[in-house]
N, C-alpha and C positions, 0 to 999 in steps of 0.2 A: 707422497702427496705434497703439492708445492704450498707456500704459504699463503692465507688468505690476503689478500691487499687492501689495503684498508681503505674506505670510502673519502673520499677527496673531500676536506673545507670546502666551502662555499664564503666567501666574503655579504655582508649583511644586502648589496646590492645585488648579487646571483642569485641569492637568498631570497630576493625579493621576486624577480624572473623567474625561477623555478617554483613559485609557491602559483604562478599564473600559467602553468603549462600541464595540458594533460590530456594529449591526443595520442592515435595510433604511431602516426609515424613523424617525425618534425626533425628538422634542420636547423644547425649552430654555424650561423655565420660569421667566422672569422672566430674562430672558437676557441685560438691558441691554446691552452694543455687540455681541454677536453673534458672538462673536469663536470661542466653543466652536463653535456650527456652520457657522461657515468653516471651521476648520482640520476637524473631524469628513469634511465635504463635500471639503476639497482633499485628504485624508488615505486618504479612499475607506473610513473607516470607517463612513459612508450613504450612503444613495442618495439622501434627501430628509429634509428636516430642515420642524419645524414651531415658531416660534420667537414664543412669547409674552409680550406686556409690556403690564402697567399702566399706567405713568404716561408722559404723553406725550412728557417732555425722554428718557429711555430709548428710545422707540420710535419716537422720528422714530431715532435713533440709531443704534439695528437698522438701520433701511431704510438710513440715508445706507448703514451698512456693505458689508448685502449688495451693496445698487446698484452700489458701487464697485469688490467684487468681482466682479460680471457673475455672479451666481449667483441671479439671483428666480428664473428655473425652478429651482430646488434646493432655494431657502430660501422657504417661506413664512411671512411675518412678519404677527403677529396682534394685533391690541389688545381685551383683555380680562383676566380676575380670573383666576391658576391655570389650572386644567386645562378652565376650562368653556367657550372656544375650541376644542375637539378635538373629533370627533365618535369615540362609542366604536367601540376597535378599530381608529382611523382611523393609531395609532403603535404599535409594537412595545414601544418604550422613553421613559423620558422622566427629564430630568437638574433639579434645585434646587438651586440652591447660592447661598450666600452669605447667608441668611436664617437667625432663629433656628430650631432646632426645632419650636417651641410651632409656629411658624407652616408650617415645611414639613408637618407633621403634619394641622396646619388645611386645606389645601391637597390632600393625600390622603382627609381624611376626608368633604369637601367633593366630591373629582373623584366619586365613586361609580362608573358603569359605565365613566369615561374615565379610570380609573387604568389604564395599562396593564399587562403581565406583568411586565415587569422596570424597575427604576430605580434609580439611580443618585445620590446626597442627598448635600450636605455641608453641613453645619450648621457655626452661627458659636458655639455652645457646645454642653453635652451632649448628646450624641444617642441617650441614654436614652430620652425621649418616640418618636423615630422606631424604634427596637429592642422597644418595647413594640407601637407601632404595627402594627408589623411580625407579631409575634405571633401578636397579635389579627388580623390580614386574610389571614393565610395567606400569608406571604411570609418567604420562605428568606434570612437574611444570606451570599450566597454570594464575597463578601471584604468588606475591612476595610483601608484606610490611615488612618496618622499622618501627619500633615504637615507638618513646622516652618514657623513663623512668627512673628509676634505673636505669638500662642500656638499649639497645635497645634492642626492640621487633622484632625477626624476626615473620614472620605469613607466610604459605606458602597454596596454592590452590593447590591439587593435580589431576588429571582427567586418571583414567583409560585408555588407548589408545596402539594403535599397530604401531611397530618401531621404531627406535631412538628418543629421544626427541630434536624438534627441536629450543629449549632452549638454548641450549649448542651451538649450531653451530657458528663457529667461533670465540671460547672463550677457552683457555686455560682450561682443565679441572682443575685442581686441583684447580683453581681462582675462578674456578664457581663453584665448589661443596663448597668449603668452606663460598665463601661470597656472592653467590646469582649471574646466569644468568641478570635476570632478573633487579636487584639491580644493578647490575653493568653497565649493558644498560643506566640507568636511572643518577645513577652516581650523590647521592645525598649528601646534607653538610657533613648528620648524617652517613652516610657509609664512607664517606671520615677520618670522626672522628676514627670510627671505626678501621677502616685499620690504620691510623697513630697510633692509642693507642697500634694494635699490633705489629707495628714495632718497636717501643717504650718499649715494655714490653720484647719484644724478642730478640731485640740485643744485650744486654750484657749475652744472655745468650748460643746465637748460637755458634755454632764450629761445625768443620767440622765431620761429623756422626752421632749426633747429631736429635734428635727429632726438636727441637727447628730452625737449621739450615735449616731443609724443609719448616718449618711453616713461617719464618722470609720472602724466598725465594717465597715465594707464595704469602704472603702480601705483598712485592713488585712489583710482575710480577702485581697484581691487580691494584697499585699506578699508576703504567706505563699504563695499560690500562685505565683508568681515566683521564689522562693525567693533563697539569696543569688547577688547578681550574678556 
């Protein structure tokens, strides 16, 4: 009998991704070691997992992974660009992480009919672009983490759905596309942090027409909905 292998870490941000995933079949885009749909697979959070990667030092990677977990009937490991490996309809769900926004956004706007219903994004800064995205494709923010690290983790659930999101209701938009509906409801240390570090970073830089001047004005309208700690 060969040895068990042992279940892959998760870092506190995967952590966070995988405690938001729990359908039949779902895809790890850009999934480099594999590790999300091992533990998703031994976790019995899917049935079957569909797991894609670009560049080749990544995706022998994947394989050696799966391999050695004894899981290719489970794990199908794919090499190609985003979502265009998938046939539509072929996942329920599908997870990005660790990439900018600009680019998970690229990556959605690119899959067209292989975007699935629901997913799952954590971008490595603002996730503004994906909350806009979101908008626009008809797609509900149905949670939202912070995540300490290096800097914070935002992690966003997304859920296919018809009409307004009712996320946003009652929340200044530009507050809420920039630093999280949901985030700001909750109105945590680490958000708090957040927000001050951009007020901080932005005001000697703002004037009037200015880029900086809107961003300054919107991480405050946020401070003010938080109100004091």
């Amino acid at each position: 009998m060969g040895r068990t292998v042992p279940t892959p870490a998760l870092d506190p941000r995967l952590e966070a991704v995988l405690n938001l995933i729990r359908v039949e079949t779902h895809a790890d885009i850009g999934s480099d070691h594999a590790h999300l749909p091992i533990r998703l697979i031994r976790e019995g959070r899917v049935r079957h997992c569909v797991v894609v990667e670009l560049h080749p030092g990544p995706l022998a990677l994947a394989r050696h992974n799966v391999n050695r977990a004894r899981l290719e009937d489970r794990i199908d490991v794919r090499e190609g660009d985003g979502l265009g490996p998938l046939h539509p309809g072929e996942v329920e769900s599908a997870s990005v992480t660790g990439m900018g926004a600009g680019t998970i956004a690229g990556i959605l706007r690119r899959g067209g009919g292989r975007v699935p219903p629901a997913l799952v994004l954590q971008p490595n800064d603002s996730p503004l672009p994906l909350r806009s995205w979101a908008r626009e494709a008809g797609y509900h923010l149905r949670a939202e983490r912070l995540i300490p690290g290096y800097w914070p983790y935002p992690v966003l659930q997304l859920e296919s759905s018809h009409g307004p999101d009712p996320a946003y209701a009652n929340l200044p938009l530009s507050a809420a596309l920039r630093y999280g509906p949901h985030l700001l409801r909750e109105g945590s240390a680490l958000l708090r942090q957040k927000i001050w570090a951009d007020v901080v970073r932005l005001t000697p830089l703002a004037a009037p027409g200015r880029t900086a001047q809107t961003e300054l004005e919107t991480a405050q309208e946020a401070l003010t909905l938080l109100g004091a700690p």
